[in-house]
C-alpha positions as a LaTeX table, in Angstrom:
\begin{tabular}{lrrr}
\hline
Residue & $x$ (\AA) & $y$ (\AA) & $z$ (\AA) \\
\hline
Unk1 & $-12.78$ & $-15.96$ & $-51.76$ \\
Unk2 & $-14.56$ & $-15.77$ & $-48.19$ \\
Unk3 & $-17.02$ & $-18.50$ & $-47.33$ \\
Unk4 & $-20.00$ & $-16.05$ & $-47.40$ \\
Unk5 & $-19.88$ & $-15.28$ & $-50.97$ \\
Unk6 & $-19.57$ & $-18.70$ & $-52.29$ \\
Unk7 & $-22.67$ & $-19.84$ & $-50.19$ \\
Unk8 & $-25.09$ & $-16.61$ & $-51.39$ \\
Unk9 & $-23.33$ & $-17.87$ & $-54.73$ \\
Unk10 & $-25.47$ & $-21.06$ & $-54.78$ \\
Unk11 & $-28.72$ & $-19.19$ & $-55.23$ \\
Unk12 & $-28.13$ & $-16.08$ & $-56.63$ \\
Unk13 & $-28.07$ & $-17.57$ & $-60.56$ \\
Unk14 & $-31.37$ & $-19.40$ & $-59.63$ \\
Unk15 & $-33.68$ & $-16.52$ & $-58.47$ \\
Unk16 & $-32.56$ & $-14.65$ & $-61.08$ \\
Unk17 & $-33.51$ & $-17.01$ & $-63.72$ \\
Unk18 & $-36.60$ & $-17.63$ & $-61.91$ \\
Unk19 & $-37.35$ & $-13.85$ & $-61.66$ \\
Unk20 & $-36.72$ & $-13.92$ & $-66.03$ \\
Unk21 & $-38.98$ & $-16.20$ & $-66.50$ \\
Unk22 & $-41.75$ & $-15.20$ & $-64.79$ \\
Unk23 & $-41.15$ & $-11.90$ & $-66.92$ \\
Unk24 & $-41.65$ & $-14.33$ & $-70.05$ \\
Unk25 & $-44.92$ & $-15.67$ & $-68.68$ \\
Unk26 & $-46.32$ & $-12.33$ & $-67.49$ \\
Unk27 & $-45.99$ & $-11.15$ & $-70.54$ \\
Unk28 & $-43.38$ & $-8.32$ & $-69.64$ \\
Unk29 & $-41.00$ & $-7.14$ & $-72.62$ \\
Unk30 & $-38.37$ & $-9.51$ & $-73.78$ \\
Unk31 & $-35.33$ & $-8.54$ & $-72.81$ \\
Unk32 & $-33.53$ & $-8.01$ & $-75.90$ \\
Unk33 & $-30.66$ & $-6.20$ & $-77.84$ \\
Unk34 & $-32.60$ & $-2.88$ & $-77.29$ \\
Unk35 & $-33.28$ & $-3.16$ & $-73.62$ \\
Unk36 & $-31.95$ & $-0.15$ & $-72.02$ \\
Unk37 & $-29.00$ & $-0.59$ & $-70.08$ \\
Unk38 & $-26.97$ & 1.64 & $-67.31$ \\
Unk39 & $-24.78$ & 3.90 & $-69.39$ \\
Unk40 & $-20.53$ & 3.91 & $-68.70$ \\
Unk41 & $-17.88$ & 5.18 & $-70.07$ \\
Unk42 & $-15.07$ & 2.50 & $-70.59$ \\
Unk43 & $-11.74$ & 4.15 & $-69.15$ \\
Unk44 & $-8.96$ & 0.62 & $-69.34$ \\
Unk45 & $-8.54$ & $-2.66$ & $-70.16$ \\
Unk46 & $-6.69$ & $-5.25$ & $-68.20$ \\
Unk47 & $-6.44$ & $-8.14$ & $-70.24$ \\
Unk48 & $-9.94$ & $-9.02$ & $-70.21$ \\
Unk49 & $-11.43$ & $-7.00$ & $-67.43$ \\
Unk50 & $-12.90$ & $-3.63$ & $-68.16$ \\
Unk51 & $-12.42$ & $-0.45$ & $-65.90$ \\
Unk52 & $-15.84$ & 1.80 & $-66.79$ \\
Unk53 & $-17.27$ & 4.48 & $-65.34$ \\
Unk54 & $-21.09$ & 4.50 & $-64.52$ \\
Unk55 & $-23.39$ & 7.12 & $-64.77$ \\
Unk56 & $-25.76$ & 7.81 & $-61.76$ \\
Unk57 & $-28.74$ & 5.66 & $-61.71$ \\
Unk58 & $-32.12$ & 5.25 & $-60.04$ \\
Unk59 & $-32.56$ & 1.39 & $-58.57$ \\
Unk60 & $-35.44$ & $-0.11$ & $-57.79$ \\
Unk61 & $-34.41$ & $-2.77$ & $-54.89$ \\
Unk62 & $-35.15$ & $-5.72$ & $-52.74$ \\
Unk63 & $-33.70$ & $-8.46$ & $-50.05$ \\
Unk64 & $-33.56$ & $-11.68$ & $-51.36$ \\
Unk65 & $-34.15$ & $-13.09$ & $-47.92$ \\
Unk66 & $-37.95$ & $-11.24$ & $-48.48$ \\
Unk67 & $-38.82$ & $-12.34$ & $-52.14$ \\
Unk68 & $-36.49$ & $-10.67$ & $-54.21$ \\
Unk69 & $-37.35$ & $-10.76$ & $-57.75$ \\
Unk70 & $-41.13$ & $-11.62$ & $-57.29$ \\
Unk71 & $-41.13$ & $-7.96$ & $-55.61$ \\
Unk72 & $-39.26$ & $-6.19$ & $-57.80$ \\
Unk73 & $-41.53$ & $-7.63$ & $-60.33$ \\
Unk74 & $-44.64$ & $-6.49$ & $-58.68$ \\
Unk75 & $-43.39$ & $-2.93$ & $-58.36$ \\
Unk76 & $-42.80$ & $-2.58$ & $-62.45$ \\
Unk77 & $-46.11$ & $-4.57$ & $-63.15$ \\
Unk78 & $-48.07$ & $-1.74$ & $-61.49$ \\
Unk79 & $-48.04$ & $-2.51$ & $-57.74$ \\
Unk80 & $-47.29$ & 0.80 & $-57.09$ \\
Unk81 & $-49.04$ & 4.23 & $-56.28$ \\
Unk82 & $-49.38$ & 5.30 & $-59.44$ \\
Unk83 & $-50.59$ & 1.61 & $-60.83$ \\
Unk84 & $-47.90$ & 2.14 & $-63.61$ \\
Unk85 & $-45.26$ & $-0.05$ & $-65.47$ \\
Unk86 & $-42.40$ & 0.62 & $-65.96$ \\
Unk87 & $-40.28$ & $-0.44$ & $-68.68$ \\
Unk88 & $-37.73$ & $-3.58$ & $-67.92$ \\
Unk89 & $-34.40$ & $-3.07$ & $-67.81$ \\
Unk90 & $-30.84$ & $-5.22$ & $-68.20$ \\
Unk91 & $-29.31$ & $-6.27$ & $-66.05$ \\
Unk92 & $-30.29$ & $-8.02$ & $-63.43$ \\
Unk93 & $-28.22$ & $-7.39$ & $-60.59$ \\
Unk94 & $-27.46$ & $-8.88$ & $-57.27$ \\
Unk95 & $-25.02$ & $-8.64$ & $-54.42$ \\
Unk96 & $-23.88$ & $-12.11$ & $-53.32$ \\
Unk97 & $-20.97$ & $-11.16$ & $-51.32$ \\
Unk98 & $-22.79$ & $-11.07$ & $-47.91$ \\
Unk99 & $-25.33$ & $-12.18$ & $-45.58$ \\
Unk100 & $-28.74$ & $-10.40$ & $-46.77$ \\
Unk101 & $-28.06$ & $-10.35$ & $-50.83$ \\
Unk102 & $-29.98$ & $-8.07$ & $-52.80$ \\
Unk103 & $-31.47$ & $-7.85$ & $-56.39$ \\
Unk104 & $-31.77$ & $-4.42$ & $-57.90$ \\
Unk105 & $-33.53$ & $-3.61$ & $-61.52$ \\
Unk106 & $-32.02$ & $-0.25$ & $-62.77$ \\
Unk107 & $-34.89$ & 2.71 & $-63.52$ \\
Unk108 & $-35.55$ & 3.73 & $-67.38$ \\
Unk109 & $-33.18$ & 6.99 & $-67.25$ \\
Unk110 & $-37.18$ & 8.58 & $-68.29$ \\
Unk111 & $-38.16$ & 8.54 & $-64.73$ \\
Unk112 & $-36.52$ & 10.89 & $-61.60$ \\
Unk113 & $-36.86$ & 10.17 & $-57.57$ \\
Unk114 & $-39.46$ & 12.58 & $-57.99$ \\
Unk115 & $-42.26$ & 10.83 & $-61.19$ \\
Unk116 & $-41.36$ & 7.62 & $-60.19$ \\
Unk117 & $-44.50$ & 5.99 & $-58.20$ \\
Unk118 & $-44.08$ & 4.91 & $-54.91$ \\
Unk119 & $-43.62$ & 0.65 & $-54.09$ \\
Unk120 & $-47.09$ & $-1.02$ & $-52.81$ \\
Unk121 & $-44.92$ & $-3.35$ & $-51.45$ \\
Unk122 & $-42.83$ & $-2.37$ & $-47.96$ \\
Unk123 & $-39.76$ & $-4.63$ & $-49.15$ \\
Unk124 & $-39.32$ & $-2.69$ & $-52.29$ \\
Unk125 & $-36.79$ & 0.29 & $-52.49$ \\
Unk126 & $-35.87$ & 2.77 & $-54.48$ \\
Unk127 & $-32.47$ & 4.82 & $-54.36$ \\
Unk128 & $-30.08$ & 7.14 & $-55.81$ \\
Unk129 & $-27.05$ & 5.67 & $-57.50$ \\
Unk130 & $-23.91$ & 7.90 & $-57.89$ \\
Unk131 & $-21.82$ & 7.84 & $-60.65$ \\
Unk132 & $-19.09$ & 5.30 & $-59.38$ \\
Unk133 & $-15.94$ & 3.49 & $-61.10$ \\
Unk134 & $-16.24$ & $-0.74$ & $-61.24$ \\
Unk135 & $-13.67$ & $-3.50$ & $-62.89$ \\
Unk136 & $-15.80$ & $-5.80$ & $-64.73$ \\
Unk137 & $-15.16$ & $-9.38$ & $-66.32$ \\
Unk138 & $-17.87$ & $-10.86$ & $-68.82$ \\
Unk139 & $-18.66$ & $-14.82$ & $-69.37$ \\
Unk140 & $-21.40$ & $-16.25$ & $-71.16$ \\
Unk141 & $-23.08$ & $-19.66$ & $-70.22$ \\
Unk142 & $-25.24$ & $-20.42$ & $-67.26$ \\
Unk143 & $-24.31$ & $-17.74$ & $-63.81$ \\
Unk144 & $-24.16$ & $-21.00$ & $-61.81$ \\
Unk145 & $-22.10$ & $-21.33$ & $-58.51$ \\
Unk146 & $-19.21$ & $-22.60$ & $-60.15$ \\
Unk147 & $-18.74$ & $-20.07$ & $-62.97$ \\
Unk148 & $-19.21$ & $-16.91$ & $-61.17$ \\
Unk149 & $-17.05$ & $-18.52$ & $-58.49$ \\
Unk150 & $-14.13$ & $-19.06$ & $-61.35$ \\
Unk151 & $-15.17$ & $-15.35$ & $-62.81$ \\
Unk152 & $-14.76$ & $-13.53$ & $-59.34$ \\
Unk153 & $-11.36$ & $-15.34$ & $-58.69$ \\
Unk154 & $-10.13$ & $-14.26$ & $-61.79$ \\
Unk155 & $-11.62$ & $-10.55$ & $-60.92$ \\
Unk156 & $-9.84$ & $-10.46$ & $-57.55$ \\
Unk157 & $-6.46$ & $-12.00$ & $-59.36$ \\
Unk158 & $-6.35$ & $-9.37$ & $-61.72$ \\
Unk159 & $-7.45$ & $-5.90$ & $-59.32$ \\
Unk160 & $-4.36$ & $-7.36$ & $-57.03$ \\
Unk161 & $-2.13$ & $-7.91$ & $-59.80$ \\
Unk162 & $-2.36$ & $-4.16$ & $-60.77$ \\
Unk163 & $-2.61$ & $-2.86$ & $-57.39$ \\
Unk164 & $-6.47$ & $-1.80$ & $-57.23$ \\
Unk165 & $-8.71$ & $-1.96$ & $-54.18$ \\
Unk166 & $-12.00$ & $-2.74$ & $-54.33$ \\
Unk167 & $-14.87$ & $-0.57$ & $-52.57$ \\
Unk168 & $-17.46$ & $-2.59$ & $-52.58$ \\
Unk169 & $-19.25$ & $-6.32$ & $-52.81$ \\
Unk170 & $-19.30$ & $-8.33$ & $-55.71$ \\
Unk171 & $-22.42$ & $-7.80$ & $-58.32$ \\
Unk172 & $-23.54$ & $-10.75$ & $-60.81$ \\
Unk173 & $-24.95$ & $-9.49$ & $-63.84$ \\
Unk174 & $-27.07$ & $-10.93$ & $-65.50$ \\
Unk175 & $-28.73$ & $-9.46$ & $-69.16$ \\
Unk176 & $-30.53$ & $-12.54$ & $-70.62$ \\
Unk177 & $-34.27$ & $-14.47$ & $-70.52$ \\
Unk178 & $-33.91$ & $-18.18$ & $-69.44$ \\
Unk179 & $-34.31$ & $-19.31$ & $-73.39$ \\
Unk180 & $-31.38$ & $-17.87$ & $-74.72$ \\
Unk181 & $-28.92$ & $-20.90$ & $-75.95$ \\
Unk182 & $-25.97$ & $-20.49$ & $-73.22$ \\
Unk183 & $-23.19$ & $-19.87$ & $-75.50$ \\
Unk184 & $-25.19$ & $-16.80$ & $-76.31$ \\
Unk185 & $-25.85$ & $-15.34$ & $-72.59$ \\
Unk186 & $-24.30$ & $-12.62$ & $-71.51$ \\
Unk187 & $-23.49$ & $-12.15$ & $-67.84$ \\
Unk188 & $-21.02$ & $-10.19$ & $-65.89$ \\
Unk189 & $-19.33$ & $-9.75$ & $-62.02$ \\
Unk190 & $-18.92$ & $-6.76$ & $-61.23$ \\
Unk191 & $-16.66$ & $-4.43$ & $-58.48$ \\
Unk192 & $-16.72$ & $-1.01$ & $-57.40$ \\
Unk193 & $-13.04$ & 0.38 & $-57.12$ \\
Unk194 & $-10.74$ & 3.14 & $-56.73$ \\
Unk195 & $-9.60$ & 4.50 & $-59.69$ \\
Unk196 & $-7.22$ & 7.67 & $-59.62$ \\
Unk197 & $-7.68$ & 10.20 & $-62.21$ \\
Unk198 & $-4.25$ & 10.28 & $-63.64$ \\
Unk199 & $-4.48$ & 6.11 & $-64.67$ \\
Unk200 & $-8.04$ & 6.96 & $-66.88$ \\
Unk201 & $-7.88$ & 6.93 & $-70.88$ \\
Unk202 & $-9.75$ & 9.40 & $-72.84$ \\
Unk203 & $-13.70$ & 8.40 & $-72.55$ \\
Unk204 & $-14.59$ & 6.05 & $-75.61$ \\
Unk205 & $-17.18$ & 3.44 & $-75.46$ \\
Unk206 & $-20.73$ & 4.16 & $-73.46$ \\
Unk207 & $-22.87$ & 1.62 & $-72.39$ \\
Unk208 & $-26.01$ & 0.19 & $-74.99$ \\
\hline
\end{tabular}
């Protein structure tokens, strides 16, 4: 795995659980079971990496070289034009396979580009997601350096290993407050790839 990647690796995990508990103590809603998540459509496994298709999305989004999740949180506190909040949303996601990683929070599928309020703060994005085809591999535990380094080594074993290319950088996912036990923690890395039409199975299993 390139150099770059392992070394955004080292605090990635940490902000993250940072930005989750400062959710806790804000008084923002748990993140829970019910939490509304992107919705897929899972299309193959490969032993134990999933192949799903994701809908198109709204993201809310920051540099983690300018705050990250203190931002984001701002923005769905009510820094915003419209002084609203907006509901919290799983997972937490950030790219860690370059040199300016970013943390995005994924809009309530309620709001549009259009009702959702404008960012007080100049660091914080929002953008259009297309729908877009990923392989996925879950782990529970703590996201630290060495298990998403182990998790996206396994990935990259297994997209070469059936001949599939990825399109994009590597995504940790991350769905859980800093209190859940570890064995119970849910976290993910993620990859966009190609995916030809002809290798898909019939849709089956959306996203919670």
């Amino acid at each position: 795995m390139p150099n770059d990647q392992t070394q955004n690796a080292r605090t990635v995990p940490v902000a993250a659980q940072l930005f989750l508990l400062l959710l806790w103590i804000t008084g923002a809603p748990a993140i829970t079971a019910a939490t509304e998540e992107p919705k897929y459509t899972l299309l193959e496994t490969l032993e134990d990496v999933e192949i799903r298709r994701y809908e198109p999305t709204i993201q809310a989004y920051t540099s983690m070289n300018s705050g990250g999740f203190r931002n984001l949180a701002g923005y769905i506190f009510g820094g915003n034009s419209g002084s609203e909040e907006i509901a919290m949303t799983a997972p937490v996601a950030t790219t860690v396979g370059n040199a300016s990683p970013e943390m995005a929070f994924t809009m309530p599928a309620a709001w549009s580009m259009e009702t959702l309020p404008s960012p007080d703060d100049e660091t914080v994005r929002l953008r259009e997601m297309p729908a877009f085809t990923a392989a996925v591999i879950e782990f529970s535990g703590w996201a630290s350096r060495g298990s998403y380094t182990k998790q996206l080594e396994k990935l990259s074993q297994q997209l070469q290993q059936h001949g599939l290319s990825a399109v994009g950088e590597p995504i940790l996912n991350q769905y859980d407050p800093p209190w859940k036990p570890p064995f119970l923690r849910r976290n993910e890395v993620m990859i966009a790839i190609e995916w030809p039409v002809q290798q898909s199975s019939v849709a089956t299993q959306p996203g919670s």
